[in-house]
Each structure stands twice: as structure tokens, then as C-alpha cells.
BALOBA-1460 file (C-alpha; in Angstrom, 3 decimals):
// residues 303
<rec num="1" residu="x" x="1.652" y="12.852" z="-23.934"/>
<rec num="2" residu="x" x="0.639" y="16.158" z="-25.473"/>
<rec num="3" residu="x" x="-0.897" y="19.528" z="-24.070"/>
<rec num="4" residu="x" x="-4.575" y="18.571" z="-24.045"/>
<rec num="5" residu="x" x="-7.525" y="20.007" z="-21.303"/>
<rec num="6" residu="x" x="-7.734" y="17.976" z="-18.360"/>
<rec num="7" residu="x" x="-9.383" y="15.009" z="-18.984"/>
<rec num="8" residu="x" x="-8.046" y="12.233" z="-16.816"/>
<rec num="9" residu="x" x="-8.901" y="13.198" z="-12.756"/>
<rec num="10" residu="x" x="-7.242" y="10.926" z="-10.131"/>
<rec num="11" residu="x" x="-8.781" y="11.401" z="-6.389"/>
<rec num="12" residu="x" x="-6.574" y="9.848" z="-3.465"/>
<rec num="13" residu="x" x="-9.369" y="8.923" z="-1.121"/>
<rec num="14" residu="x" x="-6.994" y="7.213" z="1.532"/>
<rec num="15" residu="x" x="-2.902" y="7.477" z="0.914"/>
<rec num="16" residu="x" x="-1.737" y="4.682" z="3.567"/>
<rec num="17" residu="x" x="-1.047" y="1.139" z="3.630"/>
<rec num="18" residu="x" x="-2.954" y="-1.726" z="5.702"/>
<rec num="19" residu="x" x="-3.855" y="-0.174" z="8.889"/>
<rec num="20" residu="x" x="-3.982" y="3.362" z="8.257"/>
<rec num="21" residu="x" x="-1.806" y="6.139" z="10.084"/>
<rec num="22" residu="x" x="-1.860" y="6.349" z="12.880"/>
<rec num="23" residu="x" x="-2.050" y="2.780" z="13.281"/>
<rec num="24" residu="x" x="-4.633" y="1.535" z="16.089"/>
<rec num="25" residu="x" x="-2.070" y="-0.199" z="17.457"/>
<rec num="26" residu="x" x="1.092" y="1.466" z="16.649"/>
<rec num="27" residu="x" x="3.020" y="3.444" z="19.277"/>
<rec num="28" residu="x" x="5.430" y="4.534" z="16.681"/>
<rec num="29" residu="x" x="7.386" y="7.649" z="16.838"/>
<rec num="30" residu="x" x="5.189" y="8.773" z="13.706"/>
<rec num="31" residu="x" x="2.027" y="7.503" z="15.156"/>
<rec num="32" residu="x" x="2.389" y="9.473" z="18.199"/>
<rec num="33" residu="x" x="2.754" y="12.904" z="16.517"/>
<rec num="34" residu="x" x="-0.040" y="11.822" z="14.247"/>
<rec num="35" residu="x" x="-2.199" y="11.587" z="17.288"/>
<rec num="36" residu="x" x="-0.425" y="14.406" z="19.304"/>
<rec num="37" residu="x" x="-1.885" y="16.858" z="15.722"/>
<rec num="38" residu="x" x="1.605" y="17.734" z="15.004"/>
<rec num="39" residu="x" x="1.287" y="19.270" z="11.993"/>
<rec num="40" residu="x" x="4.641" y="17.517" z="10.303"/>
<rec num="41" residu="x" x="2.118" y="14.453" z="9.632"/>
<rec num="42" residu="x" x="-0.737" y="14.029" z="7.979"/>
<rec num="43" residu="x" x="-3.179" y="11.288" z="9.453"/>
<rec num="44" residu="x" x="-4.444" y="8.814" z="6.483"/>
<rec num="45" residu="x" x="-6.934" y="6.025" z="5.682"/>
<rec num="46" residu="x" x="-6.009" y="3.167" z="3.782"/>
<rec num="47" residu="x" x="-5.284" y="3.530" z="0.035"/>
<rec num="48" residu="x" x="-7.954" y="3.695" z="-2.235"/>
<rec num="49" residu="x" x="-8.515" y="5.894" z="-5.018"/>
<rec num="50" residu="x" x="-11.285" y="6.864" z="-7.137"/>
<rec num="51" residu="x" x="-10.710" y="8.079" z="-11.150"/>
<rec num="52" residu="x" x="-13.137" y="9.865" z="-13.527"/>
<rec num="53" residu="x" x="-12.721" y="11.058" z="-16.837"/>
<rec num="54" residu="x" x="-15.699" y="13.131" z="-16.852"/>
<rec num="55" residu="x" x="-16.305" y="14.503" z="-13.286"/>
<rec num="56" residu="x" x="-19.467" y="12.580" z="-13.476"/>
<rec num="57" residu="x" x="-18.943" y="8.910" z="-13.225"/>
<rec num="58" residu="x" x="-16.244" y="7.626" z="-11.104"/>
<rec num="59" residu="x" x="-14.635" y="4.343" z="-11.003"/>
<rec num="60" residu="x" x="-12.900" y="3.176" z="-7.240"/>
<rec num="61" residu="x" x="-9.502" y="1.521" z="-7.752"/>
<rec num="62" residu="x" x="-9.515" y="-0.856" z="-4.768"/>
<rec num="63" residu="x" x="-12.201" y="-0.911" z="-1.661"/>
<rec num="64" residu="x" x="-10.702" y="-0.356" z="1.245"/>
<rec num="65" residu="x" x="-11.879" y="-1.328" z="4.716"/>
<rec num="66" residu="x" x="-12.132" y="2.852" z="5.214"/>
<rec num="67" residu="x" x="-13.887" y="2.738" z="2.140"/>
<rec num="68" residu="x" x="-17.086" y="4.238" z="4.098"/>
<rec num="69" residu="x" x="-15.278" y="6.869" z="6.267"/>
<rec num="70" residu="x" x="-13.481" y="7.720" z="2.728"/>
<rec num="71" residu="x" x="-16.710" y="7.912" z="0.533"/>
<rec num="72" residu="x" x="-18.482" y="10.481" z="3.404"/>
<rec num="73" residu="x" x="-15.264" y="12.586" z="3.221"/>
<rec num="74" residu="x" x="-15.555" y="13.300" z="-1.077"/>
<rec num="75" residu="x" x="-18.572" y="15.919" z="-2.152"/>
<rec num="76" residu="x" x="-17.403" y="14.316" z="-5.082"/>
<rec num="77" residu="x" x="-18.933" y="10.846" z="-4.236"/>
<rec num="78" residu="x" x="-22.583" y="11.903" z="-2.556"/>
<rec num="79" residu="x" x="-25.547" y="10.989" z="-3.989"/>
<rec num="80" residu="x" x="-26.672" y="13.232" z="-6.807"/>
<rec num="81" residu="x" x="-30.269" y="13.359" z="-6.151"/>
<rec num="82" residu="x" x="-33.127" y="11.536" z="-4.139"/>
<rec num="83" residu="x" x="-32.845" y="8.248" z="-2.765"/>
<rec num="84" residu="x" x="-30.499" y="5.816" z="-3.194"/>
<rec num="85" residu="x" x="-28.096" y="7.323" z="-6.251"/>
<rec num="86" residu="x" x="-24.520" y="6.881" z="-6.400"/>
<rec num="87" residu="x" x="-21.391" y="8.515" z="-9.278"/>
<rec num="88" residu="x" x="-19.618" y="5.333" z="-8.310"/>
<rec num="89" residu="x" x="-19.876" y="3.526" z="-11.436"/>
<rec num="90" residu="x" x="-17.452" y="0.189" z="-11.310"/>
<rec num="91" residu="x" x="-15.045" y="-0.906" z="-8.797"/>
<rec num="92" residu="x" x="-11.972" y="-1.826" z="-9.607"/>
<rec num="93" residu="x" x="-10.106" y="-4.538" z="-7.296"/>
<rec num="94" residu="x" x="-6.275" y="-4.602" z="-7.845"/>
<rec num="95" residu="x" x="-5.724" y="-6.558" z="-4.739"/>
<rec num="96" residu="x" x="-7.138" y="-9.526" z="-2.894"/>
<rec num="97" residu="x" x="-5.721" y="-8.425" z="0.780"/>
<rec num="98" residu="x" x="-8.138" y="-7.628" z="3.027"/>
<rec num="99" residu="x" x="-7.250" y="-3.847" z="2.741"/>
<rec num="100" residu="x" x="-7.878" y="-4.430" z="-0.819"/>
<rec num="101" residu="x" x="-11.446" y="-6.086" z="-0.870"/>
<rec num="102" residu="x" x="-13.219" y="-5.280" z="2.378"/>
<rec num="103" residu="x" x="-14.581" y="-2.301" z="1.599"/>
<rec num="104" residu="x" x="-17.095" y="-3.724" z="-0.989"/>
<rec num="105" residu="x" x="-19.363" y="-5.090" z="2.326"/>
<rec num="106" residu="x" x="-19.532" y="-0.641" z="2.774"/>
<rec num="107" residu="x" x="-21.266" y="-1.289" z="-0.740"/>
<rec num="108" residu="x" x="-23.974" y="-3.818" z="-0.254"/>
<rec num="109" residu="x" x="-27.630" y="-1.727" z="-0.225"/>
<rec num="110" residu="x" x="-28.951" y="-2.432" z="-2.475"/>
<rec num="111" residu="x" x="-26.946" y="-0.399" z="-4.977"/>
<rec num="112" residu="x" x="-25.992" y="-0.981" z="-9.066"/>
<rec num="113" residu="x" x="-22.700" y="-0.872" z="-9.864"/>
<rec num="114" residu="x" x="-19.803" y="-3.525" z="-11.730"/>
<rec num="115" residu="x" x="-17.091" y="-4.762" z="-10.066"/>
<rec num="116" residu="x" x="-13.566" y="-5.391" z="-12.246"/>
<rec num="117" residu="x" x="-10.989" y="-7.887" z="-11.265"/>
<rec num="118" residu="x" x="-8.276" y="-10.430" z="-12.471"/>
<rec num="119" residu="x" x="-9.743" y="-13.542" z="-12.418"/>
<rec num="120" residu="x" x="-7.258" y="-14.294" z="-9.458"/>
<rec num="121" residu="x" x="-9.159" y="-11.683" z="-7.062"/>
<rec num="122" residu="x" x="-12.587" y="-13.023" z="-8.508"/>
<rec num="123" residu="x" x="-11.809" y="-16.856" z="-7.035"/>
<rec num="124" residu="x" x="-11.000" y="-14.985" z="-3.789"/>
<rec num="125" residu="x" x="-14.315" y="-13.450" z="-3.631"/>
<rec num="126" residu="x" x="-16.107" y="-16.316" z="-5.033"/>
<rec num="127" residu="x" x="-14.842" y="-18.786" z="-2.539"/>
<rec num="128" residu="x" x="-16.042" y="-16.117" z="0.526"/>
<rec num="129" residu="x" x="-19.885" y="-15.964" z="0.630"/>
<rec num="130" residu="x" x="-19.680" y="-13.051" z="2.711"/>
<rec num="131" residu="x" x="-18.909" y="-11.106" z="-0.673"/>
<rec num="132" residu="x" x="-22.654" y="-12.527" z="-1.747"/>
<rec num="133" residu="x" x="-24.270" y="-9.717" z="0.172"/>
<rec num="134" residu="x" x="-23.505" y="-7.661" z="-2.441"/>
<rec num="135" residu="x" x="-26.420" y="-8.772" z="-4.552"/>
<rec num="136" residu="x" x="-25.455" y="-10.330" z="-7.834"/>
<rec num="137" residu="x" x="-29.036" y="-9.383" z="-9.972"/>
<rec num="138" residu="x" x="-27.368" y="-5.293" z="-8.994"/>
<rec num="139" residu="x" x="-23.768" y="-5.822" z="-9.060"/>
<rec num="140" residu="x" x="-22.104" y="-7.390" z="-11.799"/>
<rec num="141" residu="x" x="-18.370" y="-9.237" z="-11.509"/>
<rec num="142" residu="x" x="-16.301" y="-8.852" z="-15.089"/>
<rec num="143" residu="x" x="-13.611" y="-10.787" z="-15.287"/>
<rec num="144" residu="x" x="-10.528" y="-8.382" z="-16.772"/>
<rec num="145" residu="x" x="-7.507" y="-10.503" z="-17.418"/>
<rec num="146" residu="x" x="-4.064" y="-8.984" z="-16.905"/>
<rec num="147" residu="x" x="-2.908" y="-7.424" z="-20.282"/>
<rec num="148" residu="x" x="-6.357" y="-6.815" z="-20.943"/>
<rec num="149" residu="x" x="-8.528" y="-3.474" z="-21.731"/>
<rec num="150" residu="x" x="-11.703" y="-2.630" z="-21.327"/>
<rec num="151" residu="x" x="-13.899" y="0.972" z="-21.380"/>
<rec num="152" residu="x" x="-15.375" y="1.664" z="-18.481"/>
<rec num="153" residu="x" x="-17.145" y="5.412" z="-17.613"/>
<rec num="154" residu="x" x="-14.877" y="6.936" z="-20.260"/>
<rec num="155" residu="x" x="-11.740" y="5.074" z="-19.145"/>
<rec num="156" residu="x" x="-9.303" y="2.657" z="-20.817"/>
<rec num="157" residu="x" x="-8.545" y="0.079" z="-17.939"/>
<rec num="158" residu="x" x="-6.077" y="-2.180" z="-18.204"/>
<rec num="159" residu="x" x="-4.490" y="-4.677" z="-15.506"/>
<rec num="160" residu="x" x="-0.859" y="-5.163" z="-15.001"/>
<rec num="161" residu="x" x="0.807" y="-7.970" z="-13.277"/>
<rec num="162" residu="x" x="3.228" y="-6.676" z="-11.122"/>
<rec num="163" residu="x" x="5.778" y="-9.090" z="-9.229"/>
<rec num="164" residu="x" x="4.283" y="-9.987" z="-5.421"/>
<rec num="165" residu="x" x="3.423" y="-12.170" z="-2.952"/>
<rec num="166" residu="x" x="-0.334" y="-14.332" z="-2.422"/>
<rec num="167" residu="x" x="-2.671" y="-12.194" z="0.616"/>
<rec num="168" residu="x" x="-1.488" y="-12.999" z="4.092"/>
<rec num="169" residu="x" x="-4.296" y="-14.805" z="4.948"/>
<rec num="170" residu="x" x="-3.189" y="-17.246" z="2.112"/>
<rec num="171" residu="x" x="0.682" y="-17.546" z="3.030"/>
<rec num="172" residu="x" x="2.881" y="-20.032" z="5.070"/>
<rec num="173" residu="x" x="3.004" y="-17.589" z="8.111"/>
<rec num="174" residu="x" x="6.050" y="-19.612" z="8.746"/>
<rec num="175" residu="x" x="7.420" y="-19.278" z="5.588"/>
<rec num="176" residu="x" x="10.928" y="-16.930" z="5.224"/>
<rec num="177" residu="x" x="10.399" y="-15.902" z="1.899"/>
<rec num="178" residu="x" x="7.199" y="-14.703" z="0.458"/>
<rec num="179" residu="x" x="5.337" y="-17.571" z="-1.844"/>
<rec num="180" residu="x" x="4.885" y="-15.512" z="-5.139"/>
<rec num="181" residu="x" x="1.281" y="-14.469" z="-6.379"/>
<rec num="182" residu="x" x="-0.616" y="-12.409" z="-8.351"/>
<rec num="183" residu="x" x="-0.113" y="-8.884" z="-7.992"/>
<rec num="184" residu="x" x="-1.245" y="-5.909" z="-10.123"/>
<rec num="185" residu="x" x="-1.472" y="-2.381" z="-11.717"/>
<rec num="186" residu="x" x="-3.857" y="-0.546" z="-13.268"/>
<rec num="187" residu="x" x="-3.303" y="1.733" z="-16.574"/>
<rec num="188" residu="x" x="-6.072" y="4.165" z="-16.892"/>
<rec num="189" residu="x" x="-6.207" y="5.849" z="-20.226"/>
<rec num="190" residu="x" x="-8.314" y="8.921" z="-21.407"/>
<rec num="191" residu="x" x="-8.326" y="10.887" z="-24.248"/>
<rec num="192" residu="x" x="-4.687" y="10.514" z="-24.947"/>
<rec num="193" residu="x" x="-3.718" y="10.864" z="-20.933"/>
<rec num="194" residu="x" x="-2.721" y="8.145" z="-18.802"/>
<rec num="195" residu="x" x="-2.487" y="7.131" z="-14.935"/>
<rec num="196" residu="x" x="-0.712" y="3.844" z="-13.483"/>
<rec num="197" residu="x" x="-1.476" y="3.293" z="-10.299"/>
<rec num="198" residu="x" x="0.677" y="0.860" z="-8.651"/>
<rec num="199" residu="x" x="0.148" y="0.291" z="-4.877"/>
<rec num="200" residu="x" x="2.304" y="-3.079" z="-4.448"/>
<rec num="201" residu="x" x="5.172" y="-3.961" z="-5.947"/>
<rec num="202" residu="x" x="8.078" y="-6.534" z="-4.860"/>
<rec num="203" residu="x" x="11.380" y="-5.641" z="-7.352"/>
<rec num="204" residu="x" x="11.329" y="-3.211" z="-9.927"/>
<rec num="205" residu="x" x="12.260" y="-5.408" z="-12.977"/>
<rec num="206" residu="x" x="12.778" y="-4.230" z="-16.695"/>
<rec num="207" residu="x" x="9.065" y="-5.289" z="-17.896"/>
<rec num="208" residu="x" x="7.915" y="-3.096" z="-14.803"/>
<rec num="209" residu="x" x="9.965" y="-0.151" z="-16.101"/>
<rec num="210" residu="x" x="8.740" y="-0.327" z="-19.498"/>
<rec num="211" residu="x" x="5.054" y="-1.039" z="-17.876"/>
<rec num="212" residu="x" x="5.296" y="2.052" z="-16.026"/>
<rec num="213" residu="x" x="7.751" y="4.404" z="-18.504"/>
<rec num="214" residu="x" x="4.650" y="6.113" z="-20.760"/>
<rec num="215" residu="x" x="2.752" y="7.949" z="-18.007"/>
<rec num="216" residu="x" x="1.817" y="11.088" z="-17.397"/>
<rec num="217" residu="x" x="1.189" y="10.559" z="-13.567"/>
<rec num="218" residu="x" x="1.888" y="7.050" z="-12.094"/>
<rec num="219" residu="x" x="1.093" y="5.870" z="-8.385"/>
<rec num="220" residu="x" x="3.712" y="4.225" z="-6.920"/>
<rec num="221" residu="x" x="4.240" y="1.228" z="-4.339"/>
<rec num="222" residu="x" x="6.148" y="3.369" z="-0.851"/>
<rec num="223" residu="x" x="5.423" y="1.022" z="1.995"/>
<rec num="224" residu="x" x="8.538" y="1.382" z="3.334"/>
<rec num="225" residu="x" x="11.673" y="3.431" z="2.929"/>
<rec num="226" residu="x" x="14.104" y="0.757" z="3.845"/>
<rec num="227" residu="x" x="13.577" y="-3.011" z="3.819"/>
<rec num="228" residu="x" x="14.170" y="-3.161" z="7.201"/>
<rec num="229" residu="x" x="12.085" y="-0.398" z="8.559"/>
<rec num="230" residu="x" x="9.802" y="-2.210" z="10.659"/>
<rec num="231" residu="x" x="12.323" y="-4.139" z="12.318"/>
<rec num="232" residu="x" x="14.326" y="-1.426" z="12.890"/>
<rec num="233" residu="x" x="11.023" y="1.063" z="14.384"/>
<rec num="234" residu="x" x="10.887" y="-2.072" z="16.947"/>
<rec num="235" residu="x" x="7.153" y="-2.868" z="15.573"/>
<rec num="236" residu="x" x="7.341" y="-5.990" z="13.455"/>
<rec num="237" residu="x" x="9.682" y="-8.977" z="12.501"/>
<rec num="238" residu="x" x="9.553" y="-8.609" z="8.706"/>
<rec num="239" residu="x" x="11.474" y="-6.701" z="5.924"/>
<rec num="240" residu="x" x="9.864" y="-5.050" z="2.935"/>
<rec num="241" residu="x" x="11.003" y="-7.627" z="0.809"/>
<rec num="242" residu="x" x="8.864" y="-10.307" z="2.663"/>
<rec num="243" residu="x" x="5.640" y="-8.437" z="2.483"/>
<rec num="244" residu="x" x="6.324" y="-8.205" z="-1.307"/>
<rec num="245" residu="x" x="7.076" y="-4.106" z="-1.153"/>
<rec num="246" residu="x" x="10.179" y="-2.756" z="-3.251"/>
<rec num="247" residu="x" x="11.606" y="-0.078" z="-0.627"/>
<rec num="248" residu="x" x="12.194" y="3.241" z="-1.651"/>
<rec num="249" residu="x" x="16.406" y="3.560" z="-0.499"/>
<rec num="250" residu="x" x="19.101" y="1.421" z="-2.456"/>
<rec num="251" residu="x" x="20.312" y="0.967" z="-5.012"/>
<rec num="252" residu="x" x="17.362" y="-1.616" z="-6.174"/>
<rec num="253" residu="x" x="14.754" y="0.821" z="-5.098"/>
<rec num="254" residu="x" x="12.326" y="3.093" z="-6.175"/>
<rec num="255" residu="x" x="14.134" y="6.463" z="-5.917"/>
<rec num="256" residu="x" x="16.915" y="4.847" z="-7.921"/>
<rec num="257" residu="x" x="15.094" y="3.266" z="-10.445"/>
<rec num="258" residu="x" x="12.323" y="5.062" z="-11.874"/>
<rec num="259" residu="x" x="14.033" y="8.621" z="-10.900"/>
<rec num="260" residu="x" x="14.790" y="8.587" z="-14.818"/>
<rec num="261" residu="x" x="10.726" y="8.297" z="-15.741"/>
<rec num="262" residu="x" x="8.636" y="11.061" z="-17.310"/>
<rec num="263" residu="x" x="5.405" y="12.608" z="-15.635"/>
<rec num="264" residu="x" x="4.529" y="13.052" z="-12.076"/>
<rec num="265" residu="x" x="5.733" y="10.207" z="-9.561"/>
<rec num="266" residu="x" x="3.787" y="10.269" z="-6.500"/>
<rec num="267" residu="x" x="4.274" y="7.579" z="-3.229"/>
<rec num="268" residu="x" x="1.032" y="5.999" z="-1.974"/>
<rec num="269" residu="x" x="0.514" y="3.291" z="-0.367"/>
<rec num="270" residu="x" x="2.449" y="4.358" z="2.792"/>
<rec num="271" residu="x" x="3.402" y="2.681" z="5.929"/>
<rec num="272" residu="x" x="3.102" y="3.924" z="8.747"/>
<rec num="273" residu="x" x="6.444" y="3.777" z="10.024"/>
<rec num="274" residu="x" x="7.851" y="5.614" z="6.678"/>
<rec num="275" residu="x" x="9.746" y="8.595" z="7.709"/>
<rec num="276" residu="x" x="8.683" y="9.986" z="4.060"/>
<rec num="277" residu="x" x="5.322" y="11.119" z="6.023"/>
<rec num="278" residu="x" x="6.922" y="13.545" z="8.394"/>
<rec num="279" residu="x" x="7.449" y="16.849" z="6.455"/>
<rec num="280" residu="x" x="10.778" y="17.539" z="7.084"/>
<rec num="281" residu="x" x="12.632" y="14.606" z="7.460"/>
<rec num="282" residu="x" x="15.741" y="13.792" z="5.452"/>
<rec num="283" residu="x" x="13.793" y="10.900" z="4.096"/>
<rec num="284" residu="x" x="11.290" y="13.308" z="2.485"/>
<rec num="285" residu="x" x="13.431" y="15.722" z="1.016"/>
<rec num="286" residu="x" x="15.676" y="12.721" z="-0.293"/>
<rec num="287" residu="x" x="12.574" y="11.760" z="-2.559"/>
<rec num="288" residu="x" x="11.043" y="15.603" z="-3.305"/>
<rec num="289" residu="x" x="14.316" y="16.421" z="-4.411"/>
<rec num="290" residu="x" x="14.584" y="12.924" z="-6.802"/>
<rec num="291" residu="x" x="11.068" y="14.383" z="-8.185"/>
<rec num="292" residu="x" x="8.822" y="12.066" z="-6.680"/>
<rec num="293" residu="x" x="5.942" y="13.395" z="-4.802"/>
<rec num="294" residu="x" x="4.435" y="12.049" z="-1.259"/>
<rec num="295" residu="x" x="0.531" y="10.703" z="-1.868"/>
<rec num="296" residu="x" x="-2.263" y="12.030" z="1.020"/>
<rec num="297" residu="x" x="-5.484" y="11.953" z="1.396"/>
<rec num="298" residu="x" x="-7.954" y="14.226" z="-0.856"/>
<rec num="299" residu="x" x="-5.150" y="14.416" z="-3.048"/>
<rec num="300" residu="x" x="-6.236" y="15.150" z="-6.716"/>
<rec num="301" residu="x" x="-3.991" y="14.678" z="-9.771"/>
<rec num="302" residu="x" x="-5.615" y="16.405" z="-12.901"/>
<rec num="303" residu="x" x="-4.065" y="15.432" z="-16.370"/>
């Protein structure tokens, strides 16, 4: 998209999916050389990113429950001078799962800044008072309808619906196939550069190619590298496919089908059973070799 100055920052504050790695629970093979320190694995917080197109005002794509732990981690992020001051300009919510949304109670003194969302992920906050601590004469919530853009810091934002499932808290527990619901991207335009980032994502259809074919860096769902990965690690009864995640192997999967797409392709959103996190697994050097790149904490992407 033409050889311009930076002007389009991406910062990965937390590179993992719900739960984090290590997991608190998780007695993985993975989580135990994340907590052994073996330095094949990188320990992560859960994702969340934060996107500026002027180093000075940042906007958060998603609020994760590490949202606080993630915030006193990034320079980048600190108040700027006395009192109460923040860079954070607007949060953007892509997701109504919890590790989607909870982060905005790490948000609630007293502090002026908009939140974005689908209408969808509005409802869910709306219908929680808990989300009223944050307090509504300081905080703003814009309504940004998929398909539609809006400025924002310096920053095109645009939501894309992505195929997925409703929040767990919202499902048929019960239920052997996910109910659909909405599910989105975000394309982040600056100054002729552009960013998709695309943490969930349940097939990889032809309007999601062409969604996600003009970018120079994109995001991209890697929960899990086969559907049945968590079955198979012994630590949970579902595939990929029922949490709404496209897998990475296969012939349907990621590797496979957006391989062929320009710019940098980075994983995020990572399980913690993924064998993509250990350095030198086969797993990982299937994908670096197919181009794609593996997403980590205090990762930043400069376009």
C-alpha cells in the first residue's frame, strides 16, 4: 500500500486467548515450561492491543481482564503529566466475552475516554449495571455498526463481522454445535496504511478473504492449531470449531487459506495448549515457514 513513513503503530499488550498462558489452572505440557522459565515459551496475558497513529493518542482494541497488569507494563500508556491523565483515548470492544469486556471495570476512576462497539456488544453492556461504574457524564458509548467507519485519534475504524458463535455465558452449554452470533474485526486505516485485527474467527469464507486481502499487517484468529487440540492435550471436551475458532492445520485452515495474502500475517489470540508457542516445535516452523508470524506480548508492528 505504498512506501510511506510509519504512520500506523500496532502494540500487542497481551498475545493469548481467555485465560492467559500459563493458564491458572492448566497443567499442560506448555504451561509447565511456561512456569518452569523455559525459555522456548513466552508467558502471555490475554489479547488486547492498543493502536496509535500518532504516538500520542492511543485507542485499546478490546479490554481485557489483564487489562491493568497490561496498561502498567507499556511506558507507552502512563500518565503524561500530573494527576489523573491518560493517552488512552477510545476503547474499542470487538468482543462481548468476558475476556473481551472486563477490563473496562480496570477503567472506572473517574477517567474521560469513548468507548466503540457494535451495537450487539453495547446491549451486552447495557443489560449489566456493573458496566455503569464507568461513569456515563466521562465516558461516552458510540454505537459503530459493522460496515461502518468512523475517525477516531487519527484512525479510520471500521467493524467487520466475522462468522462466530454468541459469549459462553449466553450459549446452550449443552448445545453440540455453537448457536451463531455476532463476531467481529476491526480495519484500522491511517494515512494510506492499514491493520485488521482479527482475534476470533469460526471458517474462513470468501467475504472474509476479501475482508482481510488489502492489508498491510493483519491480526489473525490462532486459538488452536488443530480442532481437536484440547481434547487431544487431555484439558477440555471441545473442538475449535465449537468455540467458534478456525484452526490453523487443514486444509480449511488458516495456514492454507490466507498463506496467498499480502503484508505481514501475525497469530494472536493464542491458546494455551497451541504448540505454535514453543519455539521450536514443528508446529511453529510449519507456520514461520508459510510466512505467518507468532503474536507476543509488547509486540509492536510499525507500518
Amino acid at each position: 500500500m505504498g512506501e510511506q513513513t510509519a504512520t500506523l503503530t500496532a502494540l500487542v499488550l497481551g498475545a493469548a486467548a481467555g485465560g492467559g498462558f500459563p493458564q491458572w489452572n492448566c497443567a499442560c505440557r506448555l504451561c509447565c515450561l511456561a512456569r518452569a522459565g523455559d525459555a522456548r515459551v513466552r508467558p502471555a496475558t490475554q489479547a488486547g492491543m492498543a493502536v496509535t497513529a500518532n504516538g500520542r493518542n492511543w485507542v485499546l482494541i478490546g479490554a481485557s481482564p489483564d487489562l491493568r497488569q497490561q496498561l502498567t507494563a507499556t511506558p507507552s500508556l502512563a500518565p503524561r503529566g500530573d494527576g489523573r491523565d491518560t493517552p488512552i483515548t477510545a476503547v474499542l470492544l470487538i468482543s462481548a466475552d468476558i475476556d473481551g469486556i472486563a477490563g473496562l471495570l480496570t477503567l472506572r476512576e473517574s477517567q474521560a475516554f469513548d468507548i466503540y462497539a457494535p451495537p450487539a456488544i453495547l446491549e451486552v453492556l447495557g443489560s449489566n449495571r456493573v458496566f455503569d461504574v464507568l461513569d456515563p457524564s466521562l465516558v461516552r458509548r458510540i454505537p459503530l455498526p459493522p460496515h461502518t467507519s468512523v475517525a477516531c485519534a487519527g484512525i479510520t475504524m471500521t467493524v467487520l463481522p466475522m462468522p462466530g458463535k454468541v459469549p459462553l455465558y449466553l450459549e446452550d452449554r449443552q448445545a453440540s454445535q455453537p448457536e451463531p452470533g455476532p463476531t467481529y474485526a476491526v480495519r484500522l486505516d491511517a494515512a494510506g496504511r492499514r491493520i485488521v485485527v482479527a482475534p476470533a474467527c469460526a471458517e474462513i469464507t470468501g467475504p472474509v478473504r476479501a475482508a482481510l486481502r488489502d492489508t498491510d499487517a493483519l491480526f489473525f484468529d490462532g486459538t488452536l492449531f488443530t480442532d481437536d487440540e484440547m481434547i487431544s492435550a487431555g484439558v477440555g471436551v471441545k473442538t475449535g470449531q465449537r468455540m467458534g475458532h478456525v484452526c490453523i492445520d487443514g486444509e480449511a485452515g488458516s495456514l492454507s487459506r490466507l498463506r496467498d495474502l499480502p503484508g505481514r500475517r501475525i497469530f494472536y489470540h493464542i491458546n494455551n495448549t497451541n504448540p505454535i508457542l514453543l519455539a521450536d516445535s514443528p508446529e511453529r516452523r510449519m507456520a514461520e515457514a508459510a510466512g505467518f508470524e507468532i503474536a507476543y506480548d509488547g509486540m509492536q508492528v510499525q507500518i
